[in-house]
N, C-alpha and C positions, 0 to 999 in steps of 0.2 A: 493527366492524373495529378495530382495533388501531392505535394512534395511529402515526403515523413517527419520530416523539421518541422510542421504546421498543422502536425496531426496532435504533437503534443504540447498543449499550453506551455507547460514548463521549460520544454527543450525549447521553442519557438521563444521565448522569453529571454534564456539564455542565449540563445544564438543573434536577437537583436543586441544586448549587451557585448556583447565581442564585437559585431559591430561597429558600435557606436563608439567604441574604445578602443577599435583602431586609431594608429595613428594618422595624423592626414597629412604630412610630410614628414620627410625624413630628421631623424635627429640622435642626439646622444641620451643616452640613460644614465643616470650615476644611483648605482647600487652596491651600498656599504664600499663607498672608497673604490668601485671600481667602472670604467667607462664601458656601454654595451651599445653599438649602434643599432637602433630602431629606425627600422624602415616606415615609406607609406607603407599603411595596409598592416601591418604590427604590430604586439603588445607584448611587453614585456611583465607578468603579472607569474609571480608563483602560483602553486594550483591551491596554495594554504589562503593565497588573499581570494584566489575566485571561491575557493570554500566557503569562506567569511561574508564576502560578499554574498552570496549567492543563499548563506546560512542552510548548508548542507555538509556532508565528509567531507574528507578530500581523497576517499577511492572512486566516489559517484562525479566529482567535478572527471575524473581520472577517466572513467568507463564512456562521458558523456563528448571527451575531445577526444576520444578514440574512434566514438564514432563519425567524427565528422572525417576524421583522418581517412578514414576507411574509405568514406565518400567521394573523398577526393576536394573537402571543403576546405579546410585548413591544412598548416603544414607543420609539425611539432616540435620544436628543438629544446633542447635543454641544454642551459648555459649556465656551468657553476648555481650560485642560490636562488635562479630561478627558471622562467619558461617562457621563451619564444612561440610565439602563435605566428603564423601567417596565414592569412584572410588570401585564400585563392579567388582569382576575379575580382577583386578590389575593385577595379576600375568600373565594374557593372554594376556596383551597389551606390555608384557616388552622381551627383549631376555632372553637366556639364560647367568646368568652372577654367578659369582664369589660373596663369601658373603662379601666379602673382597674389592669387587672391587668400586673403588673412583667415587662418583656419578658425572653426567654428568648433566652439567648446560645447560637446555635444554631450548630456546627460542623461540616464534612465528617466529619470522622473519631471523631464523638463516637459514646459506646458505647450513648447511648439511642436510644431507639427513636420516628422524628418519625413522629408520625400524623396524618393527613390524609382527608379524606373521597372524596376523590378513588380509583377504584379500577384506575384507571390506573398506577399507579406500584407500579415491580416491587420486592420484598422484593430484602433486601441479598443474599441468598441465589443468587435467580436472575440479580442483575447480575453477581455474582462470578463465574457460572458464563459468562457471555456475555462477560465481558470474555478468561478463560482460551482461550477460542474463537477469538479474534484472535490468529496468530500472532506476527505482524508489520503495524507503522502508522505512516506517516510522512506528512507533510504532508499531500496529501488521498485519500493511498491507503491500503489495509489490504490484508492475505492473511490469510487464515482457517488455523486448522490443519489442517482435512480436505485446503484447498486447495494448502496444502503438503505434505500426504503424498503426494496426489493425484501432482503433481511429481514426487515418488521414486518413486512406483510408475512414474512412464512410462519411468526407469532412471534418471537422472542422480543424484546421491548429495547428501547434505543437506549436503554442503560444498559442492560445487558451487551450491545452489539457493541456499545463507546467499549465496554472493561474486555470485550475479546480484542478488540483492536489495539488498547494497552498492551494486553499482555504480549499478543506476537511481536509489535514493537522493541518490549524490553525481550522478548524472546533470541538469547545468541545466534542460533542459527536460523533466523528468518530468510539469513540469502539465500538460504538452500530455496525457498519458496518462490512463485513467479508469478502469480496472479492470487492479490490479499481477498477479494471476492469469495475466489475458492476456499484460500486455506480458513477464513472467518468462519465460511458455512461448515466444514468439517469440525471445527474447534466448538461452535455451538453446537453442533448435532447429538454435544455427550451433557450440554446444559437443558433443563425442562424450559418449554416454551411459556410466555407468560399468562398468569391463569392458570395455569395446569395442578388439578388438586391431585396430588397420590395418598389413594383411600389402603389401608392396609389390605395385603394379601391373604385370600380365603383359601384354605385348600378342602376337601372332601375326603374324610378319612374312614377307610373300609378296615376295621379288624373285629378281632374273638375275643369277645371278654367271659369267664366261666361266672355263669349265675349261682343263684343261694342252693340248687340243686346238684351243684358238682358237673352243670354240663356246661359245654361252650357256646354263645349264642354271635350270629354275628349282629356287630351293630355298626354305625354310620352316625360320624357327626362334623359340620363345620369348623373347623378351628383356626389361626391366625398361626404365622411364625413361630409365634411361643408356645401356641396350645399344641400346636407341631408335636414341638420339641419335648415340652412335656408328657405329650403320651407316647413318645417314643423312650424316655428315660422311662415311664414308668414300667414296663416290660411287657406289655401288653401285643399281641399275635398282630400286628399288621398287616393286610395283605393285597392292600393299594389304596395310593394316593391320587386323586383327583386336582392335578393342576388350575388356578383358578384360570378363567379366558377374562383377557385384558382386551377392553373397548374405548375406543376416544370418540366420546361424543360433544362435540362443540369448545372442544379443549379441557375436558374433564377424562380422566383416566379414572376407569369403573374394573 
């Protein structure tokens, strides 16, 4: 079965970077004036520089090496102004080399090719294609592209669905939420879909008006909100109102 680290572009992205940015032999740190020995297989990075790097929080960098912890991937320590990572199985992610042999300055965006024995981890090829997959990702939500046409097909228009995605973004309590999919369609479901014309409301009104004879007859006419409103200011015998029925035909509201 297919690891979870590989289910997600993002995480699977991150977790190559740590990686790579293990150390590949042991050494010293100097951080503001002070010495921290780094091991192989180690990084010394506060979670403010993976933040920046990674250009996210630094509670979502926080939740994301919790969970490797959890797994038993990494090992977490915190040392004064920053954070110790240890890369559990080090030695499974590397070739076979030389003890002797000159480490290899290895970067996210470099053009070669890291090989690994490990056959877990997806060609740059198919990450590319998984990350193009996510429409949209912000703190610890995503929407997928299918999931955003999905949206348009149900009629509301891709402007409308980008300014819902806005807003739960600037929305404070979006963490409360767990899947952006859902909470979109709920937040559009109070917006009209597009196309959608709203013809004013007719209602049917039954009352008693007295004729030129002194008697009361009943009568029956259509009127709109206002005409409502005004035959009921005028004082006139009411004795029921006819609801209009609301019909959607081809995205018209009748």
């Amino acid at each position: 079965m297919e690891h979870w680290i590989y289910q997600n572009s993002q995480y699977f992205h991150w977790w190559t970077d740590l990686l790579m940015n293990a150390n590949f032999e042991d050494k010293k740190i100097l951080i503001k004036g002070n010495l921290y020995d780094c091991k192989r297989g180690q990084s010394l990075y506060s979670l403010d520089t993976w933040a920046k790097r990674w250009k996210v929080d630094k509670s979502k960098v926080r939740r994301f090496l919790q969970l490797l912890q959890n797994d038993g991937m990494i090992l977490i320590e915190n040392v004064s102004v920053s954070t110790r990572l240890t890369i559990c199985k080090y030695e499974c992610y590397q070739d076979e080399r030389n003890a002797d042999e000159t480490e290899v300055k290895r970067k996210r965006n470099a053009d070669e090719t890291q090989v690994t024995p490990t056959k877990e981890l997806k060609k740059d090829k198919k990450e590319k294609k998984e990350e193009e997959n996510i429409y949209r990702a912000f703190d610890h939500l995503e929407i997928s592209r299918p999931e955003f046409d999905k949206l348009v097909a149900e009629g509301w228009s891709p402007t409308q669905v980008d300014n819902i995605l806005d807003r739960i973004e600037n929305y404070k309590k979006n963490k409360d939420y767990k899947n952006l999919y859902r909470t979109a369609l709920n937040w559009l479901a109070k917006e009209p879909k597009k196309g959608t014309i709203q013809t004013p409301k007719t209602y049917m009104v039954f009352y008693k008006k007295q004729n030129d004879a002194g008697k009361f007859v009943n009568m029956e006419i259509s009127v709109t909100d206002q005409g409502l409103q005004e035959l009921k200011n005028s004082g006139v015998e009411i004795y029921r109102i006819v609801e209009p029925e609301i019909k959607n035909l081809g995205g018209v509201v009748l």
